[in-house]
C-alpha positions in Angstrom: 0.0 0.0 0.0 1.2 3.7 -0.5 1.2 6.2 1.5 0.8 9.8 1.2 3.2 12.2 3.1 2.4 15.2 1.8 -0.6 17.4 -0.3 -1.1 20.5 -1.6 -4.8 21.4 -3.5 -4.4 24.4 -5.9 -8.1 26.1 -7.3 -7.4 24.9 -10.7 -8.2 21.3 -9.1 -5.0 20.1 -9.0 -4.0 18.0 -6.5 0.3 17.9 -5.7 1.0 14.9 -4.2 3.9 13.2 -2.2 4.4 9.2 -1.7 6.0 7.8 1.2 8.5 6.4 -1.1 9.3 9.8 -3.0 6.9 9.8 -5.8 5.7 13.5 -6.3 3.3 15.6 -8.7 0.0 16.6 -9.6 -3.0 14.8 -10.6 -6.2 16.8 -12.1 -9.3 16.1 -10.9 -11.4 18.4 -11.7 -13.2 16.1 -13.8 -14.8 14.8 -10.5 -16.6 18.0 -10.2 -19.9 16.9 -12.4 -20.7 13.7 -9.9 -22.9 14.2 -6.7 -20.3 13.0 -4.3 -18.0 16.1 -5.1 -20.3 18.3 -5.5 -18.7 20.2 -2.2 -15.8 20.8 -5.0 -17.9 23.3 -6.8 -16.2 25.6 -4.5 -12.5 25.8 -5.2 -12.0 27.0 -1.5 -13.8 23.7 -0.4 -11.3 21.9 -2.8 -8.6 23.6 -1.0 -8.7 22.3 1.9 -7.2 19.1 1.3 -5.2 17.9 4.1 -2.9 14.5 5.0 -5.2 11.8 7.1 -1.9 10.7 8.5 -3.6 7.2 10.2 -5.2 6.4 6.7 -2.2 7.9 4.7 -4.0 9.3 1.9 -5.8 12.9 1.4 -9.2 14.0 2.9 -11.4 16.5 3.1 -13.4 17.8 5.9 -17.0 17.3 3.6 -16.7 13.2 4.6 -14.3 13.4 1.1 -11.1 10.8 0.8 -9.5 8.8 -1.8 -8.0 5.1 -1.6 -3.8 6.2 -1.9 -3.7 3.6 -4.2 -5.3 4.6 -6.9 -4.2 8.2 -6.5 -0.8 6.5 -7.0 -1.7 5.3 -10.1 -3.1 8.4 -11.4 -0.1 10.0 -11.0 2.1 7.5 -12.7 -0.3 7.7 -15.6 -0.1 11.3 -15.7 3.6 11.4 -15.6 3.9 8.5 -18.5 1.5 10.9 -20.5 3.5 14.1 -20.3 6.9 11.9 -20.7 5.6 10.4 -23.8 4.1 13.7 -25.4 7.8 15.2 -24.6 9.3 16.2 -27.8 11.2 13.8 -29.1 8.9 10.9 -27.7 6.0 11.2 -29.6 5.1 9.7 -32.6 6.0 11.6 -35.8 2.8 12.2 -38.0 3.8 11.8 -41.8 
């Protein structure tokens, strides 16, 4: 299981994120902001507010809001592997 250390929530909905084994950036999620259970999110302060449950090792928020560390893990590897593979130089050339 991983473990989150540290968070930071910006108003652009971007969560920064730190892993108990060093792991660190941002994930978007924004996208959450349409379903009923985030609907607290509508307000970027609310969003803000993000803090380090440091029992359950992952990031809460005081509207009953948290997310399994695992997958936020993932999201952020997946993020990263995106923007490494759309660096210039990495992408597919289109003839």
């Amino acid at each position: 299981m991983h473990r989150v250390t540290e968070c930071k929530a910006s108003p652009d909905y971007r969560l920064w994120l730190k892993f108990d084994d060093g792991l660190e950036g941002s994930v978007f999620l924004g996208d959450l902001l349409e379903l009923v259970a985030f609907r607290a999110w509508r307000d970027a302060d609310q969003f803000c507010r993000a803090a380090v449950d440091r029992r359950a090792a992952t990031v809460v928020w005081d509207v009953g809001i948290q997310f399994d560390p695992d997958i936020l893990y993932q999201d952020l590897l997946s993020s990263r592997a995106a923007k490494e593979f759309n660096s210039p130089g990495l992408a597919p050339e289109v003839e």
